[in-house]
N, C-alpha and C positions, 0 to 999 in steps of 0.2 A: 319152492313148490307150493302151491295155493291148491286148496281146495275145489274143486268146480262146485256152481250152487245151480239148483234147480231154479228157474225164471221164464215164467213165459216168453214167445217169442217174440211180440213187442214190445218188452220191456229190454233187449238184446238189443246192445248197438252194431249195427253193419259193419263188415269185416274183424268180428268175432272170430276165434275158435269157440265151436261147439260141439259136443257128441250129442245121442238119442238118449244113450245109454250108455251110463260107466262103463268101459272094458269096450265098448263098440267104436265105429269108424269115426273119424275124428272131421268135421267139415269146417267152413267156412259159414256163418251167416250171411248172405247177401239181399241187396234192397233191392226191387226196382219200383218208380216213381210210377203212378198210374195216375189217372184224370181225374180220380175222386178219391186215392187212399193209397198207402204203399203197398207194396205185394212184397212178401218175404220169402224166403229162397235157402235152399242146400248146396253148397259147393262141396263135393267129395276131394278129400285133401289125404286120408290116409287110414287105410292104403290106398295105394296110388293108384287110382283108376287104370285098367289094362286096356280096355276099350272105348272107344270112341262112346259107344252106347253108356258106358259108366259114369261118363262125363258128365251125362245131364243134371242138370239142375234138376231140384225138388222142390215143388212149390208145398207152401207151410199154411196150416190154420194158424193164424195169428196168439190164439190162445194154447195152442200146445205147449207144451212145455220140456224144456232143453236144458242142459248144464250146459252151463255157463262157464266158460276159462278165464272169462274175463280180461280177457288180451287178444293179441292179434297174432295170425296163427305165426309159429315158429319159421318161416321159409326159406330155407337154403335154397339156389336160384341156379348153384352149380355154372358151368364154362357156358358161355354163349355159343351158339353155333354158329357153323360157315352160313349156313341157308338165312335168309331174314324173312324166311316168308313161315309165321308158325302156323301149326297143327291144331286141332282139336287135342285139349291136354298139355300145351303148351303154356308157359309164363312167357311173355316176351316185354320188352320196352319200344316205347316210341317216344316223341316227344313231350307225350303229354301225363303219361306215368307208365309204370310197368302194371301187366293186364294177364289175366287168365281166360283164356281161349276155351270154352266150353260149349255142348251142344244146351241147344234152348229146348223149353218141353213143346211134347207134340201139338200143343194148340195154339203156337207162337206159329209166326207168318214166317219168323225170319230162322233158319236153320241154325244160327250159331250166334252166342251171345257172349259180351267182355265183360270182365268182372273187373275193376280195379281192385287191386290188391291191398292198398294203401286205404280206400275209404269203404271195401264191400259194397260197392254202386255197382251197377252196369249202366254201361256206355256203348255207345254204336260205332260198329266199321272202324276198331280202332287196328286192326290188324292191317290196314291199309297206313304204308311209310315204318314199319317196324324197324328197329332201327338193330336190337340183339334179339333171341330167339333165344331160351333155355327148357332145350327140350328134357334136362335132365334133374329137374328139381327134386328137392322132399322138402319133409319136414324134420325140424331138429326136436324129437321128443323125447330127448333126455333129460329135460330141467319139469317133467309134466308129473 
């Protein structure tokens, strides 16, 4: 069990765990790649978003500041499901990694955005060809 350290949030590598605040919800650092600079991003990881609307990402001032886990979050992925078609709130694999099915914020064009899991990138339309679906995931926060 490591201490989390306070660090700005681009000094945070993508697909971190991070909290706001000790004792608060636990997320995901996520990147996405823009035309002139990165944009950095909230993934709600725990607790487990109930709604669709909870899902959304949060976009970040680059200089706020966040504890840092300095790992990548804990994720139990749990049985894959019969369906291969995921949800908002879902983890699912395809062929090209396993991806977190999230709503995008209101000023994105495109309603729903992937997260890889493995690098905290978003990527596009990967929920097209999904090959498992784990609609029952957590996190394992007993080593935290």
């Amino acid at each position: 069990m490591t201490t989390p350290t306070r660090r700005k949030v681009h000094q945070i590598a993508a697909g971190t765990l991070v909290q706001r605040d000790s004792g608060g919800p636990y997320f995901m650092k996520a990147e996405r790649e823009g035309k002139e600079y990165v944009h950095h991003y909230l993934v709600r990881l725990h607790p487990r978003p109930a709604t669709e609307d909870e899902t959304t990402v949060v976009y970040l001032d680059p200089d706020e500041d966040l504890l840092d886990h300095a790992a990548p979050p804990p994720l139990v992925v749990g049985p894959a499901a019969d369906d291969a078609r995921p949800a908002c709130g879902d983890v699912f694999a395809n062929g090209r990694g396993t991806f977190l099915m999230v709503k995008d914020t209101a000023k994105s064009q495109k309603h729903f955005a992937f997260v890889d899991i493995a690098s905290g990138r978003f990527s596009r339309r990967e929920d097209r060809g999904a090959l498992r679906v784990h609609a029952a995931w957590s996190l394992d926060l007993g080593g935290l």
